[in-house]
C-alpha positions in Angstrom: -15.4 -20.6 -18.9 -12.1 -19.4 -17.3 -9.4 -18.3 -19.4 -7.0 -20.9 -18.0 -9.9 -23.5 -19.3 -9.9 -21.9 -22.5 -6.3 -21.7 -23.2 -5.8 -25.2 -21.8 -8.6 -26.6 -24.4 -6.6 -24.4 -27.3 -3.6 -25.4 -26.6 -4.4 -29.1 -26.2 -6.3 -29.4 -29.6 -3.3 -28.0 -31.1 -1.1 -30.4 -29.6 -3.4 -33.4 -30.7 -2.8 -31.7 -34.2 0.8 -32.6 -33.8 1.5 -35.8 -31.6 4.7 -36.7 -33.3 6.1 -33.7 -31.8 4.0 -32.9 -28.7 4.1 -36.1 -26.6 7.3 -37.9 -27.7 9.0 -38.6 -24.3 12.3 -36.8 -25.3 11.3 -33.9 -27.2 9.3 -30.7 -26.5 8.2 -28.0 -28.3 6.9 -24.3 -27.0 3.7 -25.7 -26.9 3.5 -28.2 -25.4 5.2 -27.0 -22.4 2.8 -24.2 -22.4 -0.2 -27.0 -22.9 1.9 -28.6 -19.5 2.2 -25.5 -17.2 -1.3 -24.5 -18.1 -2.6 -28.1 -16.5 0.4 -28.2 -13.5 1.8 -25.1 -12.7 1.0 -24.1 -8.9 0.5 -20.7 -9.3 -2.1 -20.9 -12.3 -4.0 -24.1 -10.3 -4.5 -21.9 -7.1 -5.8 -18.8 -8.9 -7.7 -20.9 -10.5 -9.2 -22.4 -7.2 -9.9 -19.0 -6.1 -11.4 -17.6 -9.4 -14.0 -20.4 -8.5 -14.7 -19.0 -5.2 -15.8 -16.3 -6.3 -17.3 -17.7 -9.3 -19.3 -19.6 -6.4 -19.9 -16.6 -4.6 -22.7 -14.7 -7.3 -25.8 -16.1 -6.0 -29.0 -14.3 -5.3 -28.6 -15.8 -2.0 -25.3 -14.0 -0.9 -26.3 -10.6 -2.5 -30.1 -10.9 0.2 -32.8 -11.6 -2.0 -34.2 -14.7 -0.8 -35.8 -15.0 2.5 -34.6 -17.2 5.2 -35.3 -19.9 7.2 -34.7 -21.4 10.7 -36.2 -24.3 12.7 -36.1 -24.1 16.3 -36.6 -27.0 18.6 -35.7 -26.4 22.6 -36.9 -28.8 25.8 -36.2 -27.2 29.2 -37.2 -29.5 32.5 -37.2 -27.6 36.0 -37.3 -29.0 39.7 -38.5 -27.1 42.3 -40.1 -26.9 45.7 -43.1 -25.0 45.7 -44.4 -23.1 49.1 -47.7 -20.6 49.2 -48.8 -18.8 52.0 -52.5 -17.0 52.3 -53.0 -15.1 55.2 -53.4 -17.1 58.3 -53.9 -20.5 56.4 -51.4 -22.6 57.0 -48.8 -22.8 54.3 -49.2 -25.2 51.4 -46.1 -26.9 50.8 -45.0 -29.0 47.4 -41.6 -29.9 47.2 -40.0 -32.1 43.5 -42.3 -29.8 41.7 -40.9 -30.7 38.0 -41.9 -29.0 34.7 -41.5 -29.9 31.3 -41.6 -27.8 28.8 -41.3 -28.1 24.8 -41.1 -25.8 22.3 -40.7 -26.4 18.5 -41.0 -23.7 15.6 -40.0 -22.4 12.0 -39.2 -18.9 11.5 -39.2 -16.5 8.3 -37.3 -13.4 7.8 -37.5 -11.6 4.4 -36.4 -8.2 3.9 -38.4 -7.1 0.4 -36.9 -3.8 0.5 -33.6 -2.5 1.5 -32.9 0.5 0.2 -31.2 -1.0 -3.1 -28.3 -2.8 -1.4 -29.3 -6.2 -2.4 -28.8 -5.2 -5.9 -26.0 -3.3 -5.5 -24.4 -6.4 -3.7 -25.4 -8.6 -6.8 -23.4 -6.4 -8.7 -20.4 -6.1 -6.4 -20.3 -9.9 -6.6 -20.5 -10.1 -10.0 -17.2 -7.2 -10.5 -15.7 -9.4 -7.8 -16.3 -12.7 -10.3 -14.5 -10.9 -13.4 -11.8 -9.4 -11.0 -11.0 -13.0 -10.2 -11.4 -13.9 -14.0 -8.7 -10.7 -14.8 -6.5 -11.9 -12.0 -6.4 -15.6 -13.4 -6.0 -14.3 -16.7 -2.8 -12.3 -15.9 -1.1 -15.5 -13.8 -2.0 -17.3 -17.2 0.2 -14.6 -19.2 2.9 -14.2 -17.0 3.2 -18.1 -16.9 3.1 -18.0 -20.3 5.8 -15.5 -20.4 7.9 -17.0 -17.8 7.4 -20.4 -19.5 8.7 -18.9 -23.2 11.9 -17.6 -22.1 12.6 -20.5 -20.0 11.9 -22.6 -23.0 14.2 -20.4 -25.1 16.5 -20.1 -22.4 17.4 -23.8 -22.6 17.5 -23.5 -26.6 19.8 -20.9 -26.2 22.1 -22.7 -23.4 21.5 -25.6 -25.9 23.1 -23.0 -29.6 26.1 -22.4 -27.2 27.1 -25.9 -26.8 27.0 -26.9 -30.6 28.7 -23.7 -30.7 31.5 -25.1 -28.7 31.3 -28.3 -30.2 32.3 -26.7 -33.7 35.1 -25.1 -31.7 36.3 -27.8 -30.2 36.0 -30.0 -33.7 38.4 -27.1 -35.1 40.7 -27.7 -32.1 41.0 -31.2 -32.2 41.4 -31.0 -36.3 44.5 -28.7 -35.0 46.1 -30.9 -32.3 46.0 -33.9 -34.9 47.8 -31.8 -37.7 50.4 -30.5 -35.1 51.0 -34.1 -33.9 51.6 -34.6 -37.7 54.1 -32.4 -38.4 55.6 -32.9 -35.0 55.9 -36.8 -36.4 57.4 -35.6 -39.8 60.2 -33.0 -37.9 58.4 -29.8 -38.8 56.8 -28.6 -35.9 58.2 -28.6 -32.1 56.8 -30.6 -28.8 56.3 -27.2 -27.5 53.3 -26.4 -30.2 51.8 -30.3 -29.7 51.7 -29.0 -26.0 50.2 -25.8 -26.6 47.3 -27.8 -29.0 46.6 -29.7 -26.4 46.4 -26.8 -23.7 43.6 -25.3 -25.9 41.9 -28.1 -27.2 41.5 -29.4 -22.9 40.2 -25.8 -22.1 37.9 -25.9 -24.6 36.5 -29.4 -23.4 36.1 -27.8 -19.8 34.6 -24.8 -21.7 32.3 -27.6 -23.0 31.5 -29.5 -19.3 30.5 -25.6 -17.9 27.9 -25.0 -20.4 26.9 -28.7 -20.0 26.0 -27.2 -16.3 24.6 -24.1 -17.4 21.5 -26.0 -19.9 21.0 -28.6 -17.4 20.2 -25.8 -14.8 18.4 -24.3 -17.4 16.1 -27.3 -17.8 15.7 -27.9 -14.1 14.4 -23.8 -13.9 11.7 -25.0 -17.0 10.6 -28.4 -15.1 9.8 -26.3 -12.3 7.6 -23.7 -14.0 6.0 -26.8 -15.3 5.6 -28.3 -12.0 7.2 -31.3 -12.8 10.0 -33.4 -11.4 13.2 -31.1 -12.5 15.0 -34.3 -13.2 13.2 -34.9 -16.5 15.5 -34.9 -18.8 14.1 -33.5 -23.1 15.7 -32.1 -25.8 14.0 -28.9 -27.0 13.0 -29.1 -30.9 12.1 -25.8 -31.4 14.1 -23.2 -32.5 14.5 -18.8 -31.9 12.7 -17.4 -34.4 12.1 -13.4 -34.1 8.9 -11.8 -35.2 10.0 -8.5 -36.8 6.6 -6.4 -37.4 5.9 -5.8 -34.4 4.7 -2.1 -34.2 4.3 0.4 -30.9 1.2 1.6 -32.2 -0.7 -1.9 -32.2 0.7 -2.5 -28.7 -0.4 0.8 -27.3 -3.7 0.5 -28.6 -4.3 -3.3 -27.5 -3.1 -2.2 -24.2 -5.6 -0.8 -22.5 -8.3 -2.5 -24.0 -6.7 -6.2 -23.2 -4.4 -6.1 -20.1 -5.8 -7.1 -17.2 -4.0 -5.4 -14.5 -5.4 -2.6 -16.0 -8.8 -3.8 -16.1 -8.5 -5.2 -12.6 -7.6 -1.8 -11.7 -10.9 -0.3 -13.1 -12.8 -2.5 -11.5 -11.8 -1.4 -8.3 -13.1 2.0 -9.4 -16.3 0.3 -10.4 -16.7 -1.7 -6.6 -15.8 1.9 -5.1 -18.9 3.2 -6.7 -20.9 0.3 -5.7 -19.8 0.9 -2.1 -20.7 4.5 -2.2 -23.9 3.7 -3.4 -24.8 1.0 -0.5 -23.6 3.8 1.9 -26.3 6.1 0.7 -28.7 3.2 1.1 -28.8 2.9 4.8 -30.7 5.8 4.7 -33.5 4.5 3.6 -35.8 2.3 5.4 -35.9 -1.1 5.8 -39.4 -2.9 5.1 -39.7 -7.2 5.8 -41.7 -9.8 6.4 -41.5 -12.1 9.3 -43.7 -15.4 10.3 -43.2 -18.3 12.1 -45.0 -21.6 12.8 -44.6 -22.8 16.5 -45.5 -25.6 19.3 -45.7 -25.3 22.5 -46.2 -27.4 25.4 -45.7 -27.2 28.9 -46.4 -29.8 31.5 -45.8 -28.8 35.5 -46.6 -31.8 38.3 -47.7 -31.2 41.1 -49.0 -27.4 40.9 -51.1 -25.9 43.8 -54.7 -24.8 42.3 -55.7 -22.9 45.6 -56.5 -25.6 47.8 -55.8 -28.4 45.3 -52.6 -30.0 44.5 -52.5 -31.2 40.9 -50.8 -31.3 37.8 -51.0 -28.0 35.1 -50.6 -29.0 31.4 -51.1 -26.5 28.3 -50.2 -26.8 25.0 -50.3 -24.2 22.2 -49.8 -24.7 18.7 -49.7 -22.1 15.5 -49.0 -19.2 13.3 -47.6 -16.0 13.7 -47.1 -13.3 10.7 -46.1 -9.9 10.1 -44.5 -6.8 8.8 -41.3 -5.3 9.9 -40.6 -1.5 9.0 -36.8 -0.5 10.2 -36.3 3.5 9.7 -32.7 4.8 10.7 -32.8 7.9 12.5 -29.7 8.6 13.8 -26.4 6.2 14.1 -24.2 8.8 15.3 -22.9 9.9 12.0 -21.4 6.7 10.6 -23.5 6.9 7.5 -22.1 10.5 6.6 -18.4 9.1 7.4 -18.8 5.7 5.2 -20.0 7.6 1.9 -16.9 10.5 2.3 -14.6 7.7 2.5 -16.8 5.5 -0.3 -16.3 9.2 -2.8 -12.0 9.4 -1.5 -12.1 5.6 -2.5 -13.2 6.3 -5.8 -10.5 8.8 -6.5 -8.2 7.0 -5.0 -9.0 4.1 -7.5 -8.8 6.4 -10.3 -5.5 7.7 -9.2 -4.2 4.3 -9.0 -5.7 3.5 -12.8 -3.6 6.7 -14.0 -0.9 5.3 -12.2 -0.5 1.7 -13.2 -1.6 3.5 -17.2 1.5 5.2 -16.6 3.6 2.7 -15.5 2.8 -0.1 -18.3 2.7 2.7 -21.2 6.4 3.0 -19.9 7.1 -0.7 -19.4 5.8 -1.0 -23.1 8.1 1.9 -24.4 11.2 0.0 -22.8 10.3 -3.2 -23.9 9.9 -1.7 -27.7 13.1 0.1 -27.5 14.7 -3.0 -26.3 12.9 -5.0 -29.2 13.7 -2.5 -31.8 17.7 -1.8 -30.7 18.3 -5.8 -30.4 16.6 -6.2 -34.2 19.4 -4.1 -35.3 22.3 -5.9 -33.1 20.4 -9.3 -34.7 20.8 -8.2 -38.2 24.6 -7.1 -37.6 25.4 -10.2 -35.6 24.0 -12.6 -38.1 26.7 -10.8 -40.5 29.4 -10.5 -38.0 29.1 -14.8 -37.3 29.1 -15.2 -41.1 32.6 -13.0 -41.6 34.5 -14.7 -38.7 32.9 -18.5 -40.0 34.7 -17.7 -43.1 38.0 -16.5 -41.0 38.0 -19.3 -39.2 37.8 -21.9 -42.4 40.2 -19.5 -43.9 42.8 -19.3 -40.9 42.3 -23.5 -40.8 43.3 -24.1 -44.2 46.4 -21.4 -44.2 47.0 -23.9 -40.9 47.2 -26.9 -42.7 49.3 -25.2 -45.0 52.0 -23.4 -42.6 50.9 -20.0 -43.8 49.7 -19.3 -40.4 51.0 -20.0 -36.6 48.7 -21.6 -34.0 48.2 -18.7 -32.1 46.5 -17.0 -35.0 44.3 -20.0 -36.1 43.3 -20.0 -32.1 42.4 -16.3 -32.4 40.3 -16.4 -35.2 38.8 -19.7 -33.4 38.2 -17.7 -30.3 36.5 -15.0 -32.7 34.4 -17.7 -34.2 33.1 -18.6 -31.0 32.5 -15.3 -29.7 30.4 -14.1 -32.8 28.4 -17.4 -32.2 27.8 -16.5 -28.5 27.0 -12.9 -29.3 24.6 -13.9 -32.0 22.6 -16.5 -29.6 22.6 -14.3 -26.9 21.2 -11.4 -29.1 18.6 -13.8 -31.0 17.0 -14.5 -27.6 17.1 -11.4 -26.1 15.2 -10.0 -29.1 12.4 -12.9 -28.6 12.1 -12.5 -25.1 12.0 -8.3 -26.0 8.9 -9.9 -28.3 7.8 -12.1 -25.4 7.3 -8.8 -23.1 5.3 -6.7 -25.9 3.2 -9.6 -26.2 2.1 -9.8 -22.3 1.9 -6.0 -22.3 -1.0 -6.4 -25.2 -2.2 -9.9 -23.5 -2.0 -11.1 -27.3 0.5 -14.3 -26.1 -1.9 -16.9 -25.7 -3.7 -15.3 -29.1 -0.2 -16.5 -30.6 0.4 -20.1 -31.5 3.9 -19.3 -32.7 6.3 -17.5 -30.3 
């Protein structure tokens, strides 16, 4: 079974685990927009289609070890005008001489030996099979991937409005006790003005990031190949996973990604290549039979001094043994198995290479994960000090122990340490995300 079978299968018996959650029509969790761009997305759906091609391709057939089999069936009529001369006899003369012939027949061909290459094809179509299986298998996780952050993405676009919401709840709390002491003589027009300044920039703050989650959702209906007007409200929440180490990852990595393994398995279909070259030096040994029919009817025929008509008819088997020896083919055998052994090396330069390249990608990613932990933990305290300096700046407020332009600063800072703190809780779980593909351990996780 296909991974993308498998991790639909998974991922749909843990949704039936949870319908209240995974098929209400306006909510959606991580999972089941994973279960849904398993089943629709267009890049998963045609690797899939092709994995089965070659799935379809390891046959005994394909690889030459079963004979084949033709039937033949051919009817030829001529017309002509037929004129012998003997000596000094006159000429016999037949003109509208037709002829009919038929033939019918069923031929064998079956090559018994072949030097090995029919087992070496078997086994070029069967690392062909799993190559397909790897290459699914890596659309599957990067789907995956793609798929968390744009889930998270809209969760975060989604923190930043309640994040303005609060802002704007402070503003409006503002406007309404500046209108009050403008009512009572304390306060001037000019400070009811500048309330409402604020509190209206803070609304079109609102409308922008109204834009930017709506966008956000359209970007997650796509990878889910669905219409992008659908409209949901995401239910679950950022939540890091902080023991992640380097030393798991690096050791999960080359036994679980598949690029990698797709990449050794062009080393392995080098190999087989080299080894069919070196085959077609060996002979060639098959059988060959065929069961045929003949019949051939000419009228009129001259038999020497007889004009008549000429019918045969032969019917049965033929059988035999074919023995094919190369000799010479002007050096093309030589010049496929140096290519077939630079191949080879050239696959195993290209496994060092992409080794190299995801061992970095993986040290990045972990540097990334580990430096936005630390910004997480300091942000979480940094939203919590300028909460408190924003109740506290409100409440001088109220009592006149503070101006307006200092309760809209610490508002401002409010909303900034919110921002910060979203922006750095979902760049640390898409930091996860990416140490998770590297180790092809996402769809192994139920909880991102």
């Amino acid at each position: 079974m296909s991974p993308l079978k498998t991790a639909v299968l998974l991922l749909t018996a843990v949704a039936l685990l949870l319908p209240e959650k995974a098929f209400s029509q306006d909510k959606l969790t991580l999972e089941e927009a994973i279960r849904i761009g398993l089943e629709q997305n267009y890049a998963i759906r045609i690797a899939d289609k092709q994995e089965d091609i070659a799935e379809n391709n390891v046959t005994l057939g394909n690889a030459g070890f079963l004979p084949t089999a033709d039937g033949r069936v051919s009817r030829d009529f001529t017309n002509n005008n037929i004129r012998n001369q003997f000596e000094n006899n006159p000429p016999r003369e037949v003109d509208n001489s037709k002829t009919n012939v038929t033939n019918a027949s069923v031929l064998l061909n079956w090559t018994v030996f072949d030097g090995g290459r029919m087992f070496i094809e078997y086994n070029r179509l069967q690392a062909l099979e799993k190559s397909g299986k790897l290459f699914t298998k890596a659309i599957v996780e990067n789907t995956v991937a793609d798929i968390s952050d744009a889930y998270y993405e809209v969760v975060r676009q989604a923190r930043k409005i309640k994040a303005i919401e609060d802002a704007i709840t402070i503003s409006e709390q503002r406007l309404k006790m500046t209108q009050e002491q403008y009512n009572v003589g304390v306060s001037p027009k000019v400070e009811i003005l500048r309330a409402q300044v604020d509190f209206n920039a803070d609304k079109s703050e609102l409308l922008l990031q109204k834009e930017a989650l709506r966008n956000a959702k359209i970007d997650l209906n796509q990878l889910l190949g669905r219409n992008p007007n659908i409209d949901f409200d995401p239910i679950d929440s950022i939540v890091v996973d902080k023991t992640i180490s380097i030393a798991l990852e690096e050791a999960t990595l080359l036994a679980a990604n598949p690029d990698l393994q797709r990449i050794q398995l062009q080393r392995d279909l080098a190999i087989y290549d080299l080894r069919a070259a070196r085959a077609q030096r060996l002979p060639v040994i098959g059988l060959a039979g065929s069961y045929g029919y003949n019949r051939a009817l000419q009228d009129p025929v001259i038999f020497g001094n007889t004009v008549g008509t000429n019918e045969s008819e032969r019917i049965g088997f033929n059988y035999g043994v074919v023995l094919s020896v190369p000799l010479f083919n002007g050096f093309n055998i030589s010049r496929q198995v140096q290519n077939s052994r630079i191949a080879i090396e050239t696959s195993t330069l290209e496994f060092q290479q992409e080794q190299n390249r995801l061992e970095a990608e993986l040290a990045r990613a972990y540097s990334q994960y580990v430096n936005r932990l630390e910004l997480l933990d300091l942000e979480e305290t940094n939203q919590v000090l300028a909460q408190q300096n924003a109740e506290i700046a409100l409440e001088r407020y109220r009592l006149g122990l503070l101006t307006a332009i200092e309760l809209r600063e610490a508002q401002r800072n409010q909303l900034v340490a919110e921002n910060r703190l979203i922006d750095i809780r979902y760049q640390a779980k898409t930091a996860e995300i990416e140490l998770k593909r590297l180790s092809s351990s996402l769809l192994q996780d139920s909880q991102l």
